[in-house]
Biopython code that builds the backbone (N, CA, C, O; Angstrom):
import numpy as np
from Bio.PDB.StructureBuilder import StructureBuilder

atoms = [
    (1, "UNK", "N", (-17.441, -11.612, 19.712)),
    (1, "UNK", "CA", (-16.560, -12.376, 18.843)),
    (1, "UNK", "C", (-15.191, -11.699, 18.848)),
    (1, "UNK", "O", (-15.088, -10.538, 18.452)),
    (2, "UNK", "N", (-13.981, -12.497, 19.352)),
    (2, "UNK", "CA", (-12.467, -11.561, 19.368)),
    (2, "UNK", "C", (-12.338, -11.620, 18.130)),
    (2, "UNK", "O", (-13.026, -12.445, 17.529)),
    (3, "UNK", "N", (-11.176, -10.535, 17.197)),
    (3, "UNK", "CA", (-10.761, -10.475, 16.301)),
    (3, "UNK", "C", (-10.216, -11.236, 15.258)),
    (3, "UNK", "O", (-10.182, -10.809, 14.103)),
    (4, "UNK", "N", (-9.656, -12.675, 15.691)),
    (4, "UNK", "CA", (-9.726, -14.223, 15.091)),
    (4, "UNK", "C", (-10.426, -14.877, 14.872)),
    (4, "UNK", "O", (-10.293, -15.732, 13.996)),
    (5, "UNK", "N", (-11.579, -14.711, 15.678)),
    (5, "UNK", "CA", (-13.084, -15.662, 15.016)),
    (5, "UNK", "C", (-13.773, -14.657, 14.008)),
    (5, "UNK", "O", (-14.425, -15.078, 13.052)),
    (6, "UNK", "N", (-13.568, -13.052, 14.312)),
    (6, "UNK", "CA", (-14.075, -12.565, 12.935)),
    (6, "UNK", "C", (-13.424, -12.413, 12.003)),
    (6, "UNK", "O", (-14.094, -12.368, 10.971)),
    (7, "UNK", "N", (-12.485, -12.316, 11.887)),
    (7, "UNK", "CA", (-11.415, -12.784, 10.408)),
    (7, "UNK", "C", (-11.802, -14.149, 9.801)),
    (7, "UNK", "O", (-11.815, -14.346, 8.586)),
    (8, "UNK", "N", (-12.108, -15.054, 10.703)),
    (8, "UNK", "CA", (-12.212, -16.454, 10.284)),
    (8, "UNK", "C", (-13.474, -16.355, 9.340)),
    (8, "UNK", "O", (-13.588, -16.583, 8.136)),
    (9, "UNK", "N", (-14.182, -16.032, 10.082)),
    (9, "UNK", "CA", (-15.993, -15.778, 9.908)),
    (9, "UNK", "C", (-15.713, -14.435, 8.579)),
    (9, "UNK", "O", (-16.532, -14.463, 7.660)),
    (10, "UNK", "N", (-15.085, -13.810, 8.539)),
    (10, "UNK", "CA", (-15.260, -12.855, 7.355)),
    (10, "UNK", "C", (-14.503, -13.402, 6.061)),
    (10, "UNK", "O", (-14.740, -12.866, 4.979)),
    (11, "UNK", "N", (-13.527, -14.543, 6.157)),
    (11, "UNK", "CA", (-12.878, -15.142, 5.165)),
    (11, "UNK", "C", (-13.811, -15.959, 4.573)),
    (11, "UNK", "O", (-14.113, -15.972, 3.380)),
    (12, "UNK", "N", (-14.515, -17.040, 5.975)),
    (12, "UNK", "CA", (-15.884, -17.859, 4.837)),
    (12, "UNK", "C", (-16.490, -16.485, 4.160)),
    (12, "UNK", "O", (-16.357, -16.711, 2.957)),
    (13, "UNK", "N", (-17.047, -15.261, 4.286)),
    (13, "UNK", "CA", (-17.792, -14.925, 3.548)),
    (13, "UNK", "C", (-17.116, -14.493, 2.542)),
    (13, "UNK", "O", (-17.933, -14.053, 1.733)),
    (14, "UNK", "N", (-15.717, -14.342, 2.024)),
    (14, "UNK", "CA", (-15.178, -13.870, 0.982)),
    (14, "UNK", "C", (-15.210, -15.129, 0.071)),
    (14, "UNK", "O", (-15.281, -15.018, -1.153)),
    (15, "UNK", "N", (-15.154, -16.392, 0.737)),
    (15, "UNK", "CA", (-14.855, -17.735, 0.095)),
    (15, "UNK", "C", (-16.175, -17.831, -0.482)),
    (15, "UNK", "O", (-16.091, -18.185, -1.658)),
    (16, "UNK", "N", (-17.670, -17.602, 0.004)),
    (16, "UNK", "CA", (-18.737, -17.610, -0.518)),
    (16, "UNK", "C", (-19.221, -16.554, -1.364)),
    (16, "UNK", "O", (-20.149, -16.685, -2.161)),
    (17, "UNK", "N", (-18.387, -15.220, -1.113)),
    (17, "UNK", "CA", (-18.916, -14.069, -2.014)),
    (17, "UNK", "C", (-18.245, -14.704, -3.873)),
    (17, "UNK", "O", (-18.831, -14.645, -4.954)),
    (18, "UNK", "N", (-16.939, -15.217, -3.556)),
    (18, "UNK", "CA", (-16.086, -15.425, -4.749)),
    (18, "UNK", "C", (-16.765, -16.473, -5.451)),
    (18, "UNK", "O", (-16.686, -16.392, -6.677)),
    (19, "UNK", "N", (-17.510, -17.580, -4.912)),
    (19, "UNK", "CA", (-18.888, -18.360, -5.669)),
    (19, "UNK", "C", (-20.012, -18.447, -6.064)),
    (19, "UNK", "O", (-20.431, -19.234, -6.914)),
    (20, "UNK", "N", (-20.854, -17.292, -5.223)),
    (20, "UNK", "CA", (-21.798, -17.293, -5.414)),
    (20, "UNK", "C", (-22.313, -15.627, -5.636)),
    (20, "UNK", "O", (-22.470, -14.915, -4.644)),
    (21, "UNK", "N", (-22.511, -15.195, -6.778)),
    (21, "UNK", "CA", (-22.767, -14.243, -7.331)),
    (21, "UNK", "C", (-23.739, -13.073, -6.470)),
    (21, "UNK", "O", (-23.358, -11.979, -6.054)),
    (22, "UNK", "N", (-25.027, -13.646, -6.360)),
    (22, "UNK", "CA", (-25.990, -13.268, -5.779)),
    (22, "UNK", "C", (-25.682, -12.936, -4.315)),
    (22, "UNK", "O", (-26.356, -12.091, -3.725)),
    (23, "UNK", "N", (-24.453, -13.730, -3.591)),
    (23, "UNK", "CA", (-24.589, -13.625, -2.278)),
    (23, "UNK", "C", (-23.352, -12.043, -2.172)),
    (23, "UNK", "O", (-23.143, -11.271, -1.236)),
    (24, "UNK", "N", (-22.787, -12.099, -3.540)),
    (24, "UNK", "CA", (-21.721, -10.929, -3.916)),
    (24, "UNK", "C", (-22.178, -9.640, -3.476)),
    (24, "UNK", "O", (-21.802, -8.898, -2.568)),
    (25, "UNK", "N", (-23.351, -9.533, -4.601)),
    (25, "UNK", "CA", (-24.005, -8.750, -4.326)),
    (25, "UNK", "C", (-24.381, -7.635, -3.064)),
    (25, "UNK", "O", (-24.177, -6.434, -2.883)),
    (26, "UNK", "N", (-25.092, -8.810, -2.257)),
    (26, "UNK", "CA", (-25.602, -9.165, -1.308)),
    (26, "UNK", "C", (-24.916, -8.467, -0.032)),
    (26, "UNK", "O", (-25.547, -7.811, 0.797)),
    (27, "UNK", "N", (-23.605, -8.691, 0.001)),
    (27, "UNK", "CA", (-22.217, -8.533, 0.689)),
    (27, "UNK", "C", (-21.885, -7.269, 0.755)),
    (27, "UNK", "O", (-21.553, -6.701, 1.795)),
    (28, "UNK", "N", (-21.981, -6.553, -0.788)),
    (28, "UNK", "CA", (-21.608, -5.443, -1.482)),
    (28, "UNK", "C", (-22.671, -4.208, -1.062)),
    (28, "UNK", "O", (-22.280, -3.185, -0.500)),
    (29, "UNK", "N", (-23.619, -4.379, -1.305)),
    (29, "UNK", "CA", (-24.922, -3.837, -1.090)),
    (29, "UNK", "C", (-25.288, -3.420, 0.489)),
    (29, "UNK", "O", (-25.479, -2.238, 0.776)),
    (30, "UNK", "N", (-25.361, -4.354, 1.366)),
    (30, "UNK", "CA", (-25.630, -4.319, 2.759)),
    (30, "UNK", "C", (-24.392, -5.051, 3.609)),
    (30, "UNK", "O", (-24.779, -6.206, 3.792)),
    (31, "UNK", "N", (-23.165, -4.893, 4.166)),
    (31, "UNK", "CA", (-22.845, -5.843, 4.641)),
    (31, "UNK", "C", (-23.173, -5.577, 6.144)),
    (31, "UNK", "O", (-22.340, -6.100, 6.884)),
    (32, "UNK", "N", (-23.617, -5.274, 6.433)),
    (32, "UNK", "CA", (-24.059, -4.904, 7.786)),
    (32, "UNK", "C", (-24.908, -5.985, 7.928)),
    (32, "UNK", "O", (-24.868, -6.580, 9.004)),
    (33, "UNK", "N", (-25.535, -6.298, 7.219)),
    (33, "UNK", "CA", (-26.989, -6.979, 7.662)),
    (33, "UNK", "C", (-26.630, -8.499, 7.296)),
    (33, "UNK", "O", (-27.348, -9.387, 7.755)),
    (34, "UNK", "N", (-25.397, -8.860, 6.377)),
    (34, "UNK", "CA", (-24.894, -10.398, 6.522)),
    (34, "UNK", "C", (-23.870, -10.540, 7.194)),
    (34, "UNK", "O", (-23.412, -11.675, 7.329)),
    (35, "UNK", "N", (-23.055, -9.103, 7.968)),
    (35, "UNK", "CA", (-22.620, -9.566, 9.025)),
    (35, "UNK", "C", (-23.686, -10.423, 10.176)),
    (35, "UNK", "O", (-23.645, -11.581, 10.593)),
    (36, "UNK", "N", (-24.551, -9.372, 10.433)),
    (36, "UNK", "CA", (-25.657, -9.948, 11.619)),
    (36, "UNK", "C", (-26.270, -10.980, 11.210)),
    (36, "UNK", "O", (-26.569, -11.692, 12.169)),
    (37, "UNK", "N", (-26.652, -11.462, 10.071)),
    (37, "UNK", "CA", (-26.974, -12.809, 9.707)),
    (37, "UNK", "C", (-25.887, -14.141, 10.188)),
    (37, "UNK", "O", (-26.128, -15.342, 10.309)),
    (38, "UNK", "N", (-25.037, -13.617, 10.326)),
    (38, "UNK", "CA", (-23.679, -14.814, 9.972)),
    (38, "UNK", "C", (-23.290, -14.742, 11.848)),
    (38, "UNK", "O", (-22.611, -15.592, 12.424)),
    (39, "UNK", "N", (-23.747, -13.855, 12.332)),
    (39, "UNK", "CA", (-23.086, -13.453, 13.799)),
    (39, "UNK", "C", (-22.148, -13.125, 14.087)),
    (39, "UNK", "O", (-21.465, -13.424, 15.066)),
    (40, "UNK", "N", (-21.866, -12.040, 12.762)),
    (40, "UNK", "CA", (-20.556, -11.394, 13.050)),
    (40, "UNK", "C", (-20.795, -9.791, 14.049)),
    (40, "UNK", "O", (-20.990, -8.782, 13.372)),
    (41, "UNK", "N", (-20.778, -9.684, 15.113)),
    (41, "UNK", "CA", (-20.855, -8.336, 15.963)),
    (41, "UNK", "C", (-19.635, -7.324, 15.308)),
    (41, "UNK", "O", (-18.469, -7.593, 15.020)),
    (42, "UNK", "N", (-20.482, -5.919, 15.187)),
    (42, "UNK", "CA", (-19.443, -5.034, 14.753)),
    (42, "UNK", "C", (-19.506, -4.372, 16.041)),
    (42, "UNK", "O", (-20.251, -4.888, 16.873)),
    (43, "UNK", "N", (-18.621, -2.927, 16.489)),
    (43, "UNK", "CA", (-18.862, -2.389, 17.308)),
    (43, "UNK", "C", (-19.743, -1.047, 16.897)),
    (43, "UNK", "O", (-19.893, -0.450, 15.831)),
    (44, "UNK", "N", (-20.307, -0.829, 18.379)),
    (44, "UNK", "CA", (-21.360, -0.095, 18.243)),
    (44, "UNK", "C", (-21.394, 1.621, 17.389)),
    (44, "UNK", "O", (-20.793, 2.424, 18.102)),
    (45, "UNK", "N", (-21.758, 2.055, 16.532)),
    (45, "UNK", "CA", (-20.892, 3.319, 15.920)),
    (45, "UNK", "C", (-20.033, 2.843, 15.096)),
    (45, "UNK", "O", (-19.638, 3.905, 14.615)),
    (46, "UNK", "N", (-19.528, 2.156, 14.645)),
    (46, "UNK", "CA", (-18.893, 1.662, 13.296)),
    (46, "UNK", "C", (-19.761, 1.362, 11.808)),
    (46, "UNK", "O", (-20.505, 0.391, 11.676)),
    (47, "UNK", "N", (-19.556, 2.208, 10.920)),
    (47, "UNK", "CA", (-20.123, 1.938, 10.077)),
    (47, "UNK", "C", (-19.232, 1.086, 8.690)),
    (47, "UNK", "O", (-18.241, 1.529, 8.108)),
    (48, "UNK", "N", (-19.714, 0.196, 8.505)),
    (48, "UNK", "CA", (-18.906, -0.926, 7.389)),
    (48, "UNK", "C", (-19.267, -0.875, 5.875)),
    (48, "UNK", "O", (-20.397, -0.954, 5.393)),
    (49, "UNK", "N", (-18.225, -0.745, 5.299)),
    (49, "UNK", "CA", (-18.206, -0.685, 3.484)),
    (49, "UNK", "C", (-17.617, -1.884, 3.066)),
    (49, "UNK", "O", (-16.732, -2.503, 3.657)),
    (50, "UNK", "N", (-18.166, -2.173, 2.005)),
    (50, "UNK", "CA", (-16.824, -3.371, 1.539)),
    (50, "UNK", "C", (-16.253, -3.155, 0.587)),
    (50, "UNK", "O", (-16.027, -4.360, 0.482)),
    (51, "UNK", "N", (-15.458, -2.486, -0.817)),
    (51, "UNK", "CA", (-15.365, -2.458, -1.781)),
    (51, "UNK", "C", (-14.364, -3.884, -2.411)),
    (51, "UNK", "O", (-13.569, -4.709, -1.961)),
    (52, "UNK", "N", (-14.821, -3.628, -3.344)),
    (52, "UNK", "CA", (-13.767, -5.091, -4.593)),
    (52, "UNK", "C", (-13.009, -4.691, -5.366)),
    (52, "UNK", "O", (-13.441, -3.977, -6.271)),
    (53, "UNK", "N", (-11.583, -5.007, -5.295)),
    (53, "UNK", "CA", (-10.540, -4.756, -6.421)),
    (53, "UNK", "C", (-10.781, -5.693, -7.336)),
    (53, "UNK", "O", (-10.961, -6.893, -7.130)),
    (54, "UNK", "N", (-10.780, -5.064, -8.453)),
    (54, "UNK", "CA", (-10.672, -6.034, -9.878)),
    (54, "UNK", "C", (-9.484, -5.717, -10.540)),
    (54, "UNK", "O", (-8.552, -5.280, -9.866)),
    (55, "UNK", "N", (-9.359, -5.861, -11.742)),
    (55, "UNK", "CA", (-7.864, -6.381, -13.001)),
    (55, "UNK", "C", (-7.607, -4.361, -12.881)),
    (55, "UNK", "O", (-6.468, -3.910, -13.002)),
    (56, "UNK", "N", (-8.727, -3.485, -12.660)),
    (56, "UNK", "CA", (-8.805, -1.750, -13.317)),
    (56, "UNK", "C", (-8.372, -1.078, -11.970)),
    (56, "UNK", "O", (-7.691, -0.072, -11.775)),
    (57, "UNK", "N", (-9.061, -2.064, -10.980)),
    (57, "UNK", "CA", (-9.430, -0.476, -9.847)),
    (57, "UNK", "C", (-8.597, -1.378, -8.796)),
    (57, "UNK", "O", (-8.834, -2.584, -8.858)),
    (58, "UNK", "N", (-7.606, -0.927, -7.792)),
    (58, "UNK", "CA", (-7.415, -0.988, -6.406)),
    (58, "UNK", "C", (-7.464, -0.188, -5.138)),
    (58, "UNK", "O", (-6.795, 0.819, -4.908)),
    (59, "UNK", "N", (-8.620, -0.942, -4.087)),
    (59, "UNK", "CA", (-8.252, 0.325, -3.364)),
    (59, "UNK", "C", (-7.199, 0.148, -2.578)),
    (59, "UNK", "O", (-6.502, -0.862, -2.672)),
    (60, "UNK", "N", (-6.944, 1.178, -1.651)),
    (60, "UNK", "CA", (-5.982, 1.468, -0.489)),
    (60, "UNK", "C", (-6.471, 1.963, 0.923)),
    (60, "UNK", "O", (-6.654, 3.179, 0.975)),
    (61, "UNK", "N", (-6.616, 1.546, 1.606)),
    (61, "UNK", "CA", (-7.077, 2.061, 2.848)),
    (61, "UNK", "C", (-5.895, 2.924, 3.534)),
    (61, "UNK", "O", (-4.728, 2.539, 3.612)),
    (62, "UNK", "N", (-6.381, 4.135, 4.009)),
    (62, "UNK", "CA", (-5.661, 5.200, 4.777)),
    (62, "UNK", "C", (-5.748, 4.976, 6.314)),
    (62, "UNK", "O", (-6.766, 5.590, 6.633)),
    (63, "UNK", "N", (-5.456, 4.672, 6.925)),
    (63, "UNK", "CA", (-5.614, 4.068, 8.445)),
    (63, "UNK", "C", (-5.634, 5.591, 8.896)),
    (63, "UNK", "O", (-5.163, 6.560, 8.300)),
    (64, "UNK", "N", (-6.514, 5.525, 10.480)),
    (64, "UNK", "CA", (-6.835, 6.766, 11.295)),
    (64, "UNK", "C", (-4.883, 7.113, 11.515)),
    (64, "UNK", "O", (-3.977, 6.280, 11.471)),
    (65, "UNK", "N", (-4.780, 8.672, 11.753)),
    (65, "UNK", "CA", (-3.598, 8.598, 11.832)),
    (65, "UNK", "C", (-3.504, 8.364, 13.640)),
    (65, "UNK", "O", (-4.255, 8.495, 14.606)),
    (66, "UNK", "N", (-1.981, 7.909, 13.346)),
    (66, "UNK", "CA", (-1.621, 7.401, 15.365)),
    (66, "UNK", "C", (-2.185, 8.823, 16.087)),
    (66, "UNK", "O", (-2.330, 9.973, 15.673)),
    (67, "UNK", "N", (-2.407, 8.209, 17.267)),
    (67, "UNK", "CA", (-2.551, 9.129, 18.426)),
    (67, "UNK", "C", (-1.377, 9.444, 19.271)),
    (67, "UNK", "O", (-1.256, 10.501, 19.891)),
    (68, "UNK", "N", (-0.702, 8.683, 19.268)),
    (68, "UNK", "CA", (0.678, 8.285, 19.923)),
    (68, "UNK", "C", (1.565, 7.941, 18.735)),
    (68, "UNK", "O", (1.252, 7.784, 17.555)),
    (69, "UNK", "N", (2.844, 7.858, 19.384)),
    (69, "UNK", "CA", (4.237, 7.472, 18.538)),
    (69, "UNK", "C", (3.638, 5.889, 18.393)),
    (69, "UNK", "O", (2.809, 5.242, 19.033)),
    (70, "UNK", "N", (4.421, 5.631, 17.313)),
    (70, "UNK", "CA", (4.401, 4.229, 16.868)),
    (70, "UNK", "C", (5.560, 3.613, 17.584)),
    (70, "UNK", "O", (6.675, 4.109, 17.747)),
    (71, "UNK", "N", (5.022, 2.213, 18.068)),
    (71, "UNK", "CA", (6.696, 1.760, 18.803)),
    (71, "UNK", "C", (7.631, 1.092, 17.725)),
    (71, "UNK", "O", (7.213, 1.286, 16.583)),
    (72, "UNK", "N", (8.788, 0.356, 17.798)),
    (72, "UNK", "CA", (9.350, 0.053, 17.130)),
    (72, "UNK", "C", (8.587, -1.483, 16.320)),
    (72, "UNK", "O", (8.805, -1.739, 15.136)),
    (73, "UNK", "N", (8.073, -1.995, 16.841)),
    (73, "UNK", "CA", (7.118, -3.202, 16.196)),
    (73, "UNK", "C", (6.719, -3.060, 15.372)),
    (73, "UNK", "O", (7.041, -3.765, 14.416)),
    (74, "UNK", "N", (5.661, -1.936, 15.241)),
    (74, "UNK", "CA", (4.854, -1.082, 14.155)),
    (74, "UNK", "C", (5.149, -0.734, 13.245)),
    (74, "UNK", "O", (4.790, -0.882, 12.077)),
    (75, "UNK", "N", (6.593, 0.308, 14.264)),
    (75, "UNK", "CA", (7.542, 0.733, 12.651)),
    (75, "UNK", "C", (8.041, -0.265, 12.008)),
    (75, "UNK", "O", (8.292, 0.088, 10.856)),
    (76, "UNK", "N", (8.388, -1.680, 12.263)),
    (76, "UNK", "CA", (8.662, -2.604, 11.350)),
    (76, "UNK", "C", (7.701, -3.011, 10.645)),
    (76, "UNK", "O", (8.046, -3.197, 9.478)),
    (77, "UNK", "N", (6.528, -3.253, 10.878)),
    (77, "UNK", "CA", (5.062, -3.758, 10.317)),
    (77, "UNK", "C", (5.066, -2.833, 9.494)),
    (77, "UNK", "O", (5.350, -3.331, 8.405)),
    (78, "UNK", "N", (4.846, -1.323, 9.364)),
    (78, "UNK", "CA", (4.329, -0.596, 8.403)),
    (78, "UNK", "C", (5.639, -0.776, 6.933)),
    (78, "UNK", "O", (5.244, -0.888, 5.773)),
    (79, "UNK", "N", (7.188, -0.772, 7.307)),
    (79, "UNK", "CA", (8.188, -0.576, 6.708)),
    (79, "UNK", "C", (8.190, -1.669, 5.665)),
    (79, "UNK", "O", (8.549, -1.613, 4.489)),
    (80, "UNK", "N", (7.582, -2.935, 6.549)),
    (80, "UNK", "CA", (7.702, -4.426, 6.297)),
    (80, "UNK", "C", (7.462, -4.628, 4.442)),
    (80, "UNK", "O", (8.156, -5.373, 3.751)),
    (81, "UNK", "N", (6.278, -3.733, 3.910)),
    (81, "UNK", "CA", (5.974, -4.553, 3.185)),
    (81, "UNK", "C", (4.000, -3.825, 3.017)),
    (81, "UNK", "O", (3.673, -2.880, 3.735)),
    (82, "UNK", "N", (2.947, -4.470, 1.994)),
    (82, "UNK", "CA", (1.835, -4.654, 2.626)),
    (82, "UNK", "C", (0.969, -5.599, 2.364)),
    (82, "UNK", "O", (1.218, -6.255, 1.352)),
    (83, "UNK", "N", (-0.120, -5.920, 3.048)),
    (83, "UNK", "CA", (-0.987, -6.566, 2.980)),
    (83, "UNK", "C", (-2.414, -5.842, 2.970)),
    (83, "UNK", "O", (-2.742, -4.726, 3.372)),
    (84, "UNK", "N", (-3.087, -6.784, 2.418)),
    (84, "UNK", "CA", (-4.450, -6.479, 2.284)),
    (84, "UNK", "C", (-5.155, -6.909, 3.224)),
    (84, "UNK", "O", (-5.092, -8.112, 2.972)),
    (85, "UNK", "N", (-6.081, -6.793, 4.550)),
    (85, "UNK", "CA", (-6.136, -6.752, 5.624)),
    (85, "UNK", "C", (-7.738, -7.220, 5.514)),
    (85, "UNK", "O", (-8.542, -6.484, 4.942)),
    (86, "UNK", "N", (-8.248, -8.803, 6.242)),
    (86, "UNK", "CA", (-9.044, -9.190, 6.033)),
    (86, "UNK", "C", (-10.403, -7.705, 7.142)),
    (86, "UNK", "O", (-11.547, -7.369, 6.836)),
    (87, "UNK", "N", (-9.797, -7.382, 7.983)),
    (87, "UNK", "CA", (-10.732, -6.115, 8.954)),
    (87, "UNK", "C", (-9.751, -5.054, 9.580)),
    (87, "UNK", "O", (-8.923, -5.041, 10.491)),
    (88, "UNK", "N", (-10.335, -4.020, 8.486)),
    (88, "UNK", "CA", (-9.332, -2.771, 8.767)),
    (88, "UNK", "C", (-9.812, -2.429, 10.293)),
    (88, "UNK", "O", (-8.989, -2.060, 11.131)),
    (89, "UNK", "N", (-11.109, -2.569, 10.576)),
    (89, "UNK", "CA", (-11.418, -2.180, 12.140)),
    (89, "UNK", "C", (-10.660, -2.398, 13.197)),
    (89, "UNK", "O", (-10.429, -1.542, 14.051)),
    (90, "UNK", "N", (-10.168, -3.706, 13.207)),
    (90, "UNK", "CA", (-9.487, -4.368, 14.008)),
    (90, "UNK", "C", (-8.151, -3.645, 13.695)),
    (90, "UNK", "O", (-7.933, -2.654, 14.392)),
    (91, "UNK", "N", (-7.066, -4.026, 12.615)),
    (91, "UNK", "CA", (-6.021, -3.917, 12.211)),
    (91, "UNK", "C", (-6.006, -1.921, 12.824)),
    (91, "UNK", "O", (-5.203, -1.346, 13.559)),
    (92, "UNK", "N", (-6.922, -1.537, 12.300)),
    (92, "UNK", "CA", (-6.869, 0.145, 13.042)),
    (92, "UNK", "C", (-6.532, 0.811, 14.501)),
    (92, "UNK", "O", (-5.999, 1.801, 15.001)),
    (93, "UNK", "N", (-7.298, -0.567, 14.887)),
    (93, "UNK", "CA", (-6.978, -0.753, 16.556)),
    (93, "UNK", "C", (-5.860, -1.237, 17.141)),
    (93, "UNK", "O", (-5.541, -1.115, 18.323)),
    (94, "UNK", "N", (-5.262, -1.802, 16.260)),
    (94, "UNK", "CA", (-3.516, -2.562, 16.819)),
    (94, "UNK", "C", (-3.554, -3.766, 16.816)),
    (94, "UNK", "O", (-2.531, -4.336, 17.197)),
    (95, "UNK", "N", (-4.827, -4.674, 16.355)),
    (95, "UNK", "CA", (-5.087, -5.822, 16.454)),
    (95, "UNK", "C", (-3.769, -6.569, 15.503)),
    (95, "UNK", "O", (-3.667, -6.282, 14.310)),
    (96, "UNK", "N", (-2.868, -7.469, 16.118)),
    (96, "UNK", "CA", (-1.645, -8.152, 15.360)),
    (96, "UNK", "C", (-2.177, -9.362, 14.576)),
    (96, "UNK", "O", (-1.381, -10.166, 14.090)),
    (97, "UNK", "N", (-3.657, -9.526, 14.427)),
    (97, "UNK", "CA", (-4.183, -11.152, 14.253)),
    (97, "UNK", "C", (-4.169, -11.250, 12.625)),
    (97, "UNK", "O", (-3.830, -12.225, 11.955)),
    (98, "UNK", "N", (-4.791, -9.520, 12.004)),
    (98, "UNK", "CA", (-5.305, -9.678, 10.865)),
    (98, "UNK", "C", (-4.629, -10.677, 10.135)),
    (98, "UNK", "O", (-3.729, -11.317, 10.679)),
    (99, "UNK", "N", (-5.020, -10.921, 8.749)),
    (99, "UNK", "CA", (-4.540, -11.940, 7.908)),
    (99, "UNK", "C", (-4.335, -11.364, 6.523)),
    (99, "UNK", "O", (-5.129, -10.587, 5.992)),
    (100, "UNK", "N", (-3.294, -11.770, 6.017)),
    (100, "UNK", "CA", (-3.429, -11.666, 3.963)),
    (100, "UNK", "C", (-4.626, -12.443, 3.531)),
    (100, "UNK", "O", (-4.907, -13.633, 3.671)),
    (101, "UNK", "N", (-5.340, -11.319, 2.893)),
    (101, "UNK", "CA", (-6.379, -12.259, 1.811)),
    (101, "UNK", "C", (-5.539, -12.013, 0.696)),
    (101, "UNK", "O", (-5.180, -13.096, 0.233)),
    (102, "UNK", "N", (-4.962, -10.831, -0.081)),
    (102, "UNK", "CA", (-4.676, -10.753, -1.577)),
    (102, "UNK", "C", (-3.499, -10.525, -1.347)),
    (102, "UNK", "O", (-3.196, -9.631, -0.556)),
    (103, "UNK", "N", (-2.412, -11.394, -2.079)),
    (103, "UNK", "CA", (-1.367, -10.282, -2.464)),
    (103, "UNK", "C", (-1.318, -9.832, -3.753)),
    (103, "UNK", "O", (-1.833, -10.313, -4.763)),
    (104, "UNK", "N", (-0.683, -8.911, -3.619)),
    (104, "UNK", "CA", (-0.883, -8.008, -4.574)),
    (104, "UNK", "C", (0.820, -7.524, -5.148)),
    (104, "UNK", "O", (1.891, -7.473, -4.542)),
    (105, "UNK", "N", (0.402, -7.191, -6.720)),
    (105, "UNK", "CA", (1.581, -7.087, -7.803)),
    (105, "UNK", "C", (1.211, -5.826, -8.576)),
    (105, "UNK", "O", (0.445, -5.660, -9.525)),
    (106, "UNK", "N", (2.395, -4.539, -7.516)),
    (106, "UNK", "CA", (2.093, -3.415, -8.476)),
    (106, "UNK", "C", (3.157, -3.213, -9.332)),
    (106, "UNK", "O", (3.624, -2.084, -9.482)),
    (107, "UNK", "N", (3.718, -4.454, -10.077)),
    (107, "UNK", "CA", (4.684, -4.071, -11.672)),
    (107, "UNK", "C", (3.677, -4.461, -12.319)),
    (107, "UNK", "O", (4.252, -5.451, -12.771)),
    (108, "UNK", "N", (2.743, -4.529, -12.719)),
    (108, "UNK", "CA", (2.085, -5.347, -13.882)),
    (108, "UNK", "C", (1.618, -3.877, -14.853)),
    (108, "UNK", "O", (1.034, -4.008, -15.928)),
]
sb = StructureBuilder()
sb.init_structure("model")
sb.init_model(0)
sb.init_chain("A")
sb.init_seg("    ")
for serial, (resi, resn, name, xyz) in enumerate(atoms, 1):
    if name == "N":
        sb.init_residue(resn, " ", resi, " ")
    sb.init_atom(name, np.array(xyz, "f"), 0.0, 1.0, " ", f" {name:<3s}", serial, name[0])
structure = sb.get_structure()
């Protein structure tokens, strides 16, 4: 699955985690195993967490640091602004596809 059909495929499951309680859970608990239900392939040696921001807690993901210089693209992407990144796996890798699920408001 390239990195656009699993964003796609990981957005239905956010659209179904946000309705259905039990499947929240579910998500939260194992997502490994409703990735492979759903036919989402991770890569091999990757291990997957999911956590949930609510109204108290946000997280932040720390990306692996570069191996190389960042080119100037990047440095605009990182400078840009941020987003909340439907698969940090991908997005870690250089993948340009990811998507905004949340934006987010840190004056409140």
């Amino acid at each position: 699955m390239d990195p656009k059909e699993f964003q796609k495929a990981y957005g239905k499951l956010v659209a179904k985690a946000w309705s259905d309680a039990e499947f929240k859970a579910k998500l939260l608990a194992d997502p490994m195993k409703v990735f492979k239900e759903n036919s989402m392939e991770v890569p091999a040696g990757i291990e997957v967490r999911i956590v949930e921001n609510t109204a108290d807690i946000m997280h932040f993901i720390l990306p692996p640091e570069p191996s190389d210089e960042l080119t100037d693209e990047q440095l605009t992407g990182a400078a840009g602004g941020m987003l909340l990144s439907a698969c940090s796996i991908w997005l870690s890798l250089g993948c340009e596809a990811c998507i905004t699920i949340t934006p987010i408001n840190l004056t409140k």
